[in-house]
N, C-alpha and C positions, 0 to 999 in steps of 0.2 A: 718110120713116122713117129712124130710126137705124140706121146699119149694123149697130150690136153688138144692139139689138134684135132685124134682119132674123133675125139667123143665132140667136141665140135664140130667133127664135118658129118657125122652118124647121120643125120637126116636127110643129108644128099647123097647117100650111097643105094644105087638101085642093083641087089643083086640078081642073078639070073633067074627067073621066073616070073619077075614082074610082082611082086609082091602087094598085096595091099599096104596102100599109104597109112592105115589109123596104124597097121606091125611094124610101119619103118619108123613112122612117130614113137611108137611103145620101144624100139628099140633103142630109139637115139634118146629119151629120158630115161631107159635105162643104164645105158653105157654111161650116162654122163651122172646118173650118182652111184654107179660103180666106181668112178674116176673119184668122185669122190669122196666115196666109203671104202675102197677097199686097195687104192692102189697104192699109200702107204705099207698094207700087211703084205700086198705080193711082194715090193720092193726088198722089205725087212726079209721076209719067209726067204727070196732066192738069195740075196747076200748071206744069211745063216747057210744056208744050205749050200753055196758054191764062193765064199769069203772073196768074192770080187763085184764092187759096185757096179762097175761096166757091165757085166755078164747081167747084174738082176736090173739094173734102168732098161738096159736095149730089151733085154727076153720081157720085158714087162710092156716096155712101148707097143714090140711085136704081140702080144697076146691081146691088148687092145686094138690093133690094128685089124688083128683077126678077126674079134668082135664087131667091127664096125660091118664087116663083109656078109661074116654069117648070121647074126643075130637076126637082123630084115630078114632077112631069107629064109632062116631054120626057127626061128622063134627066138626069144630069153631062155635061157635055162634056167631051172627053177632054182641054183644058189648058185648066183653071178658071182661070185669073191670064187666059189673053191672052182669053179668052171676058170677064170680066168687065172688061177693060181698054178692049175695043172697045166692049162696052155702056157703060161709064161717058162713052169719047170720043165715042159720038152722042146721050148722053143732053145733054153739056154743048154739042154743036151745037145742040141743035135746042131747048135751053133760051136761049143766047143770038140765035137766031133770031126767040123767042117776044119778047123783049125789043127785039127789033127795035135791038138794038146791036152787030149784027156785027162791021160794020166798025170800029168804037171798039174794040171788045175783041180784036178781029185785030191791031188795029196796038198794042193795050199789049202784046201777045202777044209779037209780033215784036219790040218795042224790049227783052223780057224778054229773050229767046232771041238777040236781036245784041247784046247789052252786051258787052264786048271780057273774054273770058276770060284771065284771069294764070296763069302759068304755075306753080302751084302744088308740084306733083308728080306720080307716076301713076298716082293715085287717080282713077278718073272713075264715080262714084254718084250715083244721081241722089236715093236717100235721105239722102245725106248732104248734099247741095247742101240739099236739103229743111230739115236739122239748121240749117244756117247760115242760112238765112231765117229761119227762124222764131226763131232763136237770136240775132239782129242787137239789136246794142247800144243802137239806138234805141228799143227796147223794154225796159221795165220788166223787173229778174229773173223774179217771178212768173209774170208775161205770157210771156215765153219757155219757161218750161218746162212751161205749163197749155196753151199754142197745142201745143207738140210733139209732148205729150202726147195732143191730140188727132190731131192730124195725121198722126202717125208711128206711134201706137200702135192709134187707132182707139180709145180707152178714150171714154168716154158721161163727157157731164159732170158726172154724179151723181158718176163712180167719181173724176174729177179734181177736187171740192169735198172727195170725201170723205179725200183725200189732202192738202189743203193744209187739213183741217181749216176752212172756211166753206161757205156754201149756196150750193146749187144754180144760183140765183137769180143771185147774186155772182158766180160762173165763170163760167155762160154771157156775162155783160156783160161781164167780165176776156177773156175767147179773142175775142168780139168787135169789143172795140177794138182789141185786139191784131192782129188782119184787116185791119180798116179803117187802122188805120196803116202797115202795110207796102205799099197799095196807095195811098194818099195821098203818101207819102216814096217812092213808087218803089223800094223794097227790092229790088234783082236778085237772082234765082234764081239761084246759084253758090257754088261755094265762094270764098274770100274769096282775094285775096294773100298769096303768103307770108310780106312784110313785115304782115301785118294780122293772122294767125294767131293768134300768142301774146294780143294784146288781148281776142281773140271766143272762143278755147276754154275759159274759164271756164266761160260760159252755157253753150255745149255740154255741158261736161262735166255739168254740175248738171242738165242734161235726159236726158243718157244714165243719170247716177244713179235718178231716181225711174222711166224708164221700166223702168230692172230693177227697180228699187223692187217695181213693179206687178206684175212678171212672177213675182219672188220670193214674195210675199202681197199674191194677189189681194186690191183691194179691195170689191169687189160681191159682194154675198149669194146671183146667181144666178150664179155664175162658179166655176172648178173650183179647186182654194185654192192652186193655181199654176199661169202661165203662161208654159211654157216658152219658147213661141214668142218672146216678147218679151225673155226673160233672151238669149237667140239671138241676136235681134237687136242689143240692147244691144250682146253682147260684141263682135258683130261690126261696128258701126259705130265699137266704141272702137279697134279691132286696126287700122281704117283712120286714123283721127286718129293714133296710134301710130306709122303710117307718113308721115303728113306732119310730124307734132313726136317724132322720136325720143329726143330730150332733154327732152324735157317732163317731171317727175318728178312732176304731178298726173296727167298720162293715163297717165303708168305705174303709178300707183300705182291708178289708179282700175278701170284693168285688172285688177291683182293682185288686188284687193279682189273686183271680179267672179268672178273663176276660183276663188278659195279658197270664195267662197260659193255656187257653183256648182256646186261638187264635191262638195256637200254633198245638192244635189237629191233623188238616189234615196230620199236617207234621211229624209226631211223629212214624209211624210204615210205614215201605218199603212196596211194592208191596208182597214180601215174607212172611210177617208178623215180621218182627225183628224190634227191638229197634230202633230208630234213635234217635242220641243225640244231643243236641243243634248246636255244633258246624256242625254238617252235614247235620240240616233239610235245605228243600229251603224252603226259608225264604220270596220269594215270595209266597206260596202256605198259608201264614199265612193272619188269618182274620181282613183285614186294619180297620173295625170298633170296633170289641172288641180291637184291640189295641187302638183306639181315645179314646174310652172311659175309658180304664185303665188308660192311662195319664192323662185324664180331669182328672181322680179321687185322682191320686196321686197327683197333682198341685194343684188340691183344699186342700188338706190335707196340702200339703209346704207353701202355702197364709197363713195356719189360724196360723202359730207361734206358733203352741200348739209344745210340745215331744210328738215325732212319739215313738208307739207301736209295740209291734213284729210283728202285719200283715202289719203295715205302711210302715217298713222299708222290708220286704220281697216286697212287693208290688213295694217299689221301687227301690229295684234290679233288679227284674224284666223289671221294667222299663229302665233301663240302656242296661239290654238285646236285650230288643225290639226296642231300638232304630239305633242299630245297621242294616246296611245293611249287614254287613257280619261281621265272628264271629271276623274278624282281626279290624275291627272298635270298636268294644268293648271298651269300657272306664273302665280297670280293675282296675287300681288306685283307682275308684269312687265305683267300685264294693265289695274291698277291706274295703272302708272307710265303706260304708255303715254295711257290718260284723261287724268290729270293734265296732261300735254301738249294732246292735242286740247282739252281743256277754253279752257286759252290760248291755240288756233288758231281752238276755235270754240264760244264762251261759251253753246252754247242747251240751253233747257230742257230736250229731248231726249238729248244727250248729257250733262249731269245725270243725267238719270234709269239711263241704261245703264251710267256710272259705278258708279252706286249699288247697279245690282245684281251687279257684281265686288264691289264692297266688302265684299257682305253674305259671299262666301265667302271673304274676307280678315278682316275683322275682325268678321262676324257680322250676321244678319238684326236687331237691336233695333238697331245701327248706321246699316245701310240704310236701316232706315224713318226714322227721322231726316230723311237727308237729302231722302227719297222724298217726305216729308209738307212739306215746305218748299218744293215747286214744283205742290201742289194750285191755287193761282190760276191759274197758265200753264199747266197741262195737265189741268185741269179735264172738258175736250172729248175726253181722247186716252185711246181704250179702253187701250191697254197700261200708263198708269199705273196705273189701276185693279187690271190684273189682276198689275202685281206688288207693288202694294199687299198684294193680295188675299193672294199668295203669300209673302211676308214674315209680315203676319199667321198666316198658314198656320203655319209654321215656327214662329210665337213662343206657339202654343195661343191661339191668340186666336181661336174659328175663330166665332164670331155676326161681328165684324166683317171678318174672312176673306170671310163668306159673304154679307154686302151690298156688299162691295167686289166678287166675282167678279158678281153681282147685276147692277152699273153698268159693268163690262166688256163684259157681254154685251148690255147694251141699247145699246151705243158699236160694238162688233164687227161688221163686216160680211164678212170671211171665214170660208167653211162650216165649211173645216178648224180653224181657230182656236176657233170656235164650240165645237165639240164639242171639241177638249182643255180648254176653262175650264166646260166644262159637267159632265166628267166632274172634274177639280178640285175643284168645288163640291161636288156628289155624295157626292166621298168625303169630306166633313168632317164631324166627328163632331155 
């Protein structure tokens, strides 16, 4: 069983005894921020311990799976991580017993764990050792950030297809290979030399992205339309890369990017559970210290006269955001320019499109769509075209095609929250 299943179905599981319903409830929120507090360190903890992903994903799904059984039934124990970390480590003994390949898999174990560690810095994680395995330059970009994705995040490979925009099908054989080669190449479990650093925290960095990606809007339909844990995690595994590359002005900048859009959190889903979009959060309920600190960060970055990078210049979009007290203070001009730039750092349909919708409060929604309707081939698949398709048309009284445009967002949308902001959208057009 899938872990993120497990802990999603934890509420309907009645073990023998007939348990009280408030324990099966106390169970199932507990499992499900065990999944997502602690199943990154089982993940990391058994790959250290037995140098094969296979062996720590399945022994980890299985020790959640266990949890969903016994926990209704026997209680929570009172420290769900090392309870589930001990289950996961005799679920992967007595799985590699069954295979009657101990001693094979003992001794890749060991060659994992004695590979000669460099003296990096004094960072010592074993999630982040995790980031860099599965982040290794022997593997395909996509492949590294769909494996980490799983690995680190714990996200189902529906919710990882449905972020890289292909099926299902398609990602489970992508994270696959991507397994299978790192334990064919002897990929060692560590973090890397600090002569080798700067070459491999690209990928790194492009996986810490979409895993807040994830965390910021959720992409599954049964999932809560944010999850914090993982924006957490995210910022927290960039604040250690930060401390091995403190000149790096992509992980600084990817950081700053994190904490401005972070501070944004409280204000992002109504009391109802629906979408709130920038222009509508109160913008007092936003957190005034990860805003100081996105700034410092983006200012240190504009001092050092280097060229800013794609997280640089998001970062300091961002920034122009947040400086704003209200969405009508917005410096769009500046907003504008800054795209213009990433556009020529980073030519994709996506940033296009977000372009396009600064443009439309610069130079006007019949503008935007312009440019919005010129990249229907490439994003065809990607519900936010749609829905600012939708919203453009909105604005220009066009509202029949307004309203098969929100139509084709919502059949593409897989978060709750989102759902229900393009749904009351629609609703209200005349």
């Amino acid at each position: 069983m899938n872990a993120a299943n497990a802990a999603n179905t934890a509420n309907t599981v009645n073990a023998p005894g007939a348990p009280d319903p408030s324990d099966t409830t106390d169970a199932a929120a507990a499992l499900a921020r065990a999944h997502s507090e602690d199943w990154a360190r089982v993940v990391a903890a058994l790959a250290k311990r037995f140098g094969d992903l296979d062996v720590a994903e399945e022994a980890a799904a299985e020790a959640f799976a266990t949890a969903v059984e016994r926990w209704p039934a026997h209680g929570v124990p009172p420290n769900p991580g090392a309870w589930l970390t001990t289950t996961a480590h005799n679920k992967a003994v007595d799985r590699l017993r069954r295979e009657s390949k101990r001693d094979q898999k003992h001794k890749e174990a060991q060659m994992w764990n004695d590979a000669p560690q460099e003296p990096v810095g004094v960072v010592e994680d074993e999630r982040l050792r995790l980031i860099f395995t599965c982040a290794h330059p022997a593997l395909a970009m996509d492949a590294r950030v769909a494996l980490t994705l799983r690995m680190l995040g714990g996200l189902t490979v529906a919710e990882i297809a449905r972020a890289f925009l292909v099926t299902e099908a398609a990602m489970g054989r992508r994270i696959t290979r991507a397994k299978s080669k790192i334990k064919v190449a002897r990929i060692p479990y560590r973090v890397p030399a600090a002569e080798d650093l700067p070459r491999r925290v690209s990928g790194v960095l492009a996986v810490l992205f979409l895993v807040f990606n994830e965390g910021y809007l959720a992409t599954g339909p049964d999932t809560d339309p944010l999850r914090p844990a993982l924006t957490a995690e995210a910022i927290r595994l960039t604040r250690l890369i930060r401390t091995l590359l403190p000149h790096d002005g992509e992980v600084t900048g990817l950081l700053a990017l994190m904490l401005l859009t972070e501070a944004r959190q409280k204000a992002r889903v109504s009391a109802t559970g629906e979408l709130v979009t920038l222009g509508e959060q109160d913008r007092g309920s936003w957190d005034a210290a990860l805003i100081a600190e996105g700034h410092r960060l983006v200012r240190e970055r504009l001092d050092s006269g280097a060229a800013p990078g794609r997280y640089q210049l998001l970062a300091a979009i961002n920034a122009v955001h947040t400086s704003a007290r209200d969405v009508r203070d917005t410096d769009w001009s500046q907003v504008v320019a800054l795209y213009d730039q990433l556009v020529r750092v980073d030519p994709s349909p996506v940033v296009a499109l977000n372009r396009a919708i600064a443009v439309a409060e610069l130079d006007g929604p019949d503008v935007a769509l312009a440019a919005v309707d010129r990249l229907s081939e490439q994003l065809a698949g990607y519900h936010l075209f749609h829905a600012t398709r939708a919203d453009l048309l909105r604005r220009l009284g066009r509202s029949e095609e307004a309203r098969a445009a929100y139509d084709r967002a919502l059949e593409l949308a897989g978060n709750p929250g989102e759902i229900a902001h393009l749904t009351r959208r629609r609703d209200q057009l005349n």
